[in-house]
N, C-alpha and C positions, 0 to 999 in steps of 0.2 A: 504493500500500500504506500511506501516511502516514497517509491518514485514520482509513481504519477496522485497522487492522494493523501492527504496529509491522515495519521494516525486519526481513528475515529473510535468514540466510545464503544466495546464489544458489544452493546445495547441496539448500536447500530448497525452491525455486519450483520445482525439478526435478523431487526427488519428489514435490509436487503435481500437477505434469502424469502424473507416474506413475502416481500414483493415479487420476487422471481417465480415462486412456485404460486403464487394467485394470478397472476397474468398466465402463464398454462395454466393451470385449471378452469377460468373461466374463460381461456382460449377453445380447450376442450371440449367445455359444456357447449359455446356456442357453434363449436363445429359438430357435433353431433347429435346435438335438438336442435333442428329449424326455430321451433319455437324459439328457443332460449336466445336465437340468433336476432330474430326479430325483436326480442324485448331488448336486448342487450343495443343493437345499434338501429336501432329506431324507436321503440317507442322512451327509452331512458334518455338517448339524447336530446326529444325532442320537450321532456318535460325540463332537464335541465338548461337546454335554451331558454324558454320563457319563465321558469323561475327561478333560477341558480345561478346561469353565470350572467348576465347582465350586472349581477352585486360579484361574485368574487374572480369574473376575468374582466373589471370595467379599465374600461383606458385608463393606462398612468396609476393604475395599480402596487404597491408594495412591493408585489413579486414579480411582477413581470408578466405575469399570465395576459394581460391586456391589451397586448402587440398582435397588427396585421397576424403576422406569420404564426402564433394559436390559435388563432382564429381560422386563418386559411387552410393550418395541417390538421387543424380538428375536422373540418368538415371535410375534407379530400378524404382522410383517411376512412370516414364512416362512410363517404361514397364508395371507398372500393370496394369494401366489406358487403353495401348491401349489393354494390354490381355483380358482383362474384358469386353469391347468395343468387340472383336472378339468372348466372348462367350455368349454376348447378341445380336449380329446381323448375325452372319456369317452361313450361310444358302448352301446346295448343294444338286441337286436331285442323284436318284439313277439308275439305266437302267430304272427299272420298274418307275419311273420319281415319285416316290415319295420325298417329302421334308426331308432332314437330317437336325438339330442344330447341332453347337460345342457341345453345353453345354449336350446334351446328351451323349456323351462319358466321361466314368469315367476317364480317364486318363485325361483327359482338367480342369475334376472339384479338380484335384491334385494343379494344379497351383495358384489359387486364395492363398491357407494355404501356399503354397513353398514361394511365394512370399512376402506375409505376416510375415513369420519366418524369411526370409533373414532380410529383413528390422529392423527387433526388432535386429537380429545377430549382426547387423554393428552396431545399439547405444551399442549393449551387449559389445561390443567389446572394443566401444568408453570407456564406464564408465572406463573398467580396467584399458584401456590403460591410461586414466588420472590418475589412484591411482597411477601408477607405476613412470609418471613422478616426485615423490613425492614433489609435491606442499603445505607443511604441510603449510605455512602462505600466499599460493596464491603465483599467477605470471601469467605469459603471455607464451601462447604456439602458435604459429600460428597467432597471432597479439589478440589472444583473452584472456581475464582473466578469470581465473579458479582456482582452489584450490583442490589438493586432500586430502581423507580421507577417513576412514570407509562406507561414505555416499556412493564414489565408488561401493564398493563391495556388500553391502544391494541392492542398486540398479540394480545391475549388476545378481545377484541369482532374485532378481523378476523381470525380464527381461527373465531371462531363463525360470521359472515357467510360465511368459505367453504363449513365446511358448513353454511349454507343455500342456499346458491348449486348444490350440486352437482343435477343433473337430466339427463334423456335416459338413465335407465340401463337405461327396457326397449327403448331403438335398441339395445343393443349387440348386434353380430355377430360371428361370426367371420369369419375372411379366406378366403379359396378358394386361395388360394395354398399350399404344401407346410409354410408353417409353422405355418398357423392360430392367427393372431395375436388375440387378444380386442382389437377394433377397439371402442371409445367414441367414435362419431361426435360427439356432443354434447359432448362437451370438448373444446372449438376454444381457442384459442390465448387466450383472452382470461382465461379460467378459470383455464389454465396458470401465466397468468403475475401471477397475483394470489397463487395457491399459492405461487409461489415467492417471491414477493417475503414473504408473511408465513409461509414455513418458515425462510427467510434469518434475516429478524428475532426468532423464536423461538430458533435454535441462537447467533446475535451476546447473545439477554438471558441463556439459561438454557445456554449449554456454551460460552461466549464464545472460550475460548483451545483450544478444536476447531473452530470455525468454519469455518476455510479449508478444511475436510476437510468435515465432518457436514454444511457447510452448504450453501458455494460449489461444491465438486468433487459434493459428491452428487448436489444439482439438476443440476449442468450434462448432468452423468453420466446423467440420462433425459430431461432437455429437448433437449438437441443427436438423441440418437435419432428423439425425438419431432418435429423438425422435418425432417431430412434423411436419416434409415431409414428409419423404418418410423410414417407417421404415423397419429393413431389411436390407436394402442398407448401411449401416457400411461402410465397406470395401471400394467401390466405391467411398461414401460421403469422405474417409480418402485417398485414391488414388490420386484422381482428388485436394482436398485442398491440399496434401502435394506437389502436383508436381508443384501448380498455385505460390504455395509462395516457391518453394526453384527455383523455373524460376525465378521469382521476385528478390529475394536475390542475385541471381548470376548476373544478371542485375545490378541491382541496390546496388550494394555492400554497399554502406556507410549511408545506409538506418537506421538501428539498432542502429547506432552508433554515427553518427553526425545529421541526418535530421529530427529523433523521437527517440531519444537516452529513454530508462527505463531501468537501471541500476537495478542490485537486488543491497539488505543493505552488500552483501559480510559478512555474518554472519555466522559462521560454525553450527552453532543451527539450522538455518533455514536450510542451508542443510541436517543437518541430520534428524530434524524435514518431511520433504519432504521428504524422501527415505526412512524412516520408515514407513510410512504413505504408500507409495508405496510398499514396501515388506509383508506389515502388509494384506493387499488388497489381493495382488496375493497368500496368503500363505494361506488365509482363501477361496478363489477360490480354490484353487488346490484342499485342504482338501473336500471342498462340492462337488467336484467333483468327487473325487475318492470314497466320501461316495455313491453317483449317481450309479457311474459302480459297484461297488461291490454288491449295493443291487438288482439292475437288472441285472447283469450280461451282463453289454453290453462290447463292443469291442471300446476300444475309438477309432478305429481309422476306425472303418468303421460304426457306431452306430452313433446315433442323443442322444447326453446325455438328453437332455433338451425338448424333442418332448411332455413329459405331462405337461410341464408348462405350463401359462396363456399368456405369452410374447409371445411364441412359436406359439400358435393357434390363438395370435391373429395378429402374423404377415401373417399366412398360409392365415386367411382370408381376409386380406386387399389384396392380391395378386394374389387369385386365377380369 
């Protein structure tokens, strides 16, 4: 915790794991009761819009909850969740009364990647815009501390690299199984974890002393799914945690900051150690990627890059 985290009360490494094992489990629940799915990011959100955060995400806030960009990633994130929700259950016959899916139309399986890129767009956006407030020895923007620098902009190009990296989004299927999971064969484990590595280093430059929560617990909170539940399911596992804790955060604003405070050590090393690390990932993705297309000759933008790997088939056959 030294490096990147200043020592924090054992009281709170607790509630971190707390946090971690309640975002899966009511990742869970909502992946496997519709219902639960529906109460969870639709009808809860829409009671906490009109009476809850109006008072604790109001502009110019204490905590910071108040800013465009919660505002914007709350609502993107509950739309992917119920999109995704729409193209694993939504069903209509035809004259001849045969069964139609969403998910069989190409144009629907556009949305899952649109969604996906916006989302990376607005941290892309974040990093710059904190280099420019030039923060060279740190300060407070929005009631949060931050510091700019080079680590910005590193972060910010591998940001970009991921989405261009993202592909295979007309494989996706759904599961045959009872829960009809929106399976992304194409995002194999290599993609994952360049995602994570520069969403890591975007919540350590721009929400620095929420990190351990926004940044560390959240990923793990759909990567661990995405390895050992239900694999495939990326996208959904990161939907449904990103929307369960930034509903939380705008709730409960002073959560991060006074109730389980983990501060990082505010160390510009450590920033830029992390966004190197981050750019370092998606620049060696990008690179293996474009060596993929070139030697098959595929179309990254309608091609499955990755359809001969082993990740690849061996997600085809947990699913079919």
């Amino acid at each position: 915790m030294g490096v990147l985290y200043q020592a924090a009360d054992p009281i709170y490494l607790a509630i971190w794991l707390f946090v971690l094992f309640a975002l899966m489990a009511f990742n869970e629940l909502g992946r496997v009761r519709p219902w639960a799915g529906i109460t969870l990011f639709l009808v809860v959100p829409v009671l906490l819009t009109i009476f809850v955060w109006p008072t604790t995400a109001a502009p110019g806030n204490e905590y910071g909850t108040g800013t465009w960009f919660n505002w914007v990633k709350t609502y993107s994130a509950l739309a992917g969740c119920l999109g995704f929700m729409a193209l694993r259950f939504v069903t209509w016959k035809d004259e001849d009364g045969q069964v139609h899916h969403l998910y069989e139309k190409r144009w629907a399986l556009c949305f899952p990647p649109l969604i996906l890129a916006v989302n990376i767009a607005e941290a892309v956006i974040r990093d710059f815009q904190v280099f420019s407030f030039g923060l060279w020895a740190g300060g407070t923007v929005d009631n949060l501390w931050t510091i700019s620098g080079p680590w910005n902009i590193m972060n910010g190009i591998a940001g970009i690299l991921n989405i261009l990296t993202i592909c295979g989004w007309f494989g996706i299927i759904i599961s045959k199984d009872r829960t009809r999971d929106m399976i992304w064969p194409d995002m194999i484990w290599a993609w994952i974890i360049a995602y994570d590595l520069w969403n890591f280093a975007y919540t350590y430059n721009c929400i620095s002393d929420h990190s351990a929560y926004c940044g560390l617990a959240l990923l793990l909170a759909c990567t661990i799914p995405t390895f050992f539940i239900k694999r495939g399911a990326w996208l959904q596992h990161r939907a449904q945690t990103l929307a369960l804790w930034i509903m939380f955060v705008m709730t409960v604003p002073q959560f991060a900051d006074v109730l389980a405070p983990i501060p990082t050590t505010h160390n510009p090393t450590a920033f830029f150690v992390v966004s190197l690390a981050a750019l370092a990932s998606n620049v060696a993705l990008a690179a293996w990627q474009v060596i993929r297309i070139r030697r098959a000759k595929l179309n990254p933008l309608a091609d499955e890059i990755y359809a001969d790997t082993a990740a690849y088939r061996r997600v085809i056959e947990e699913n079919e």
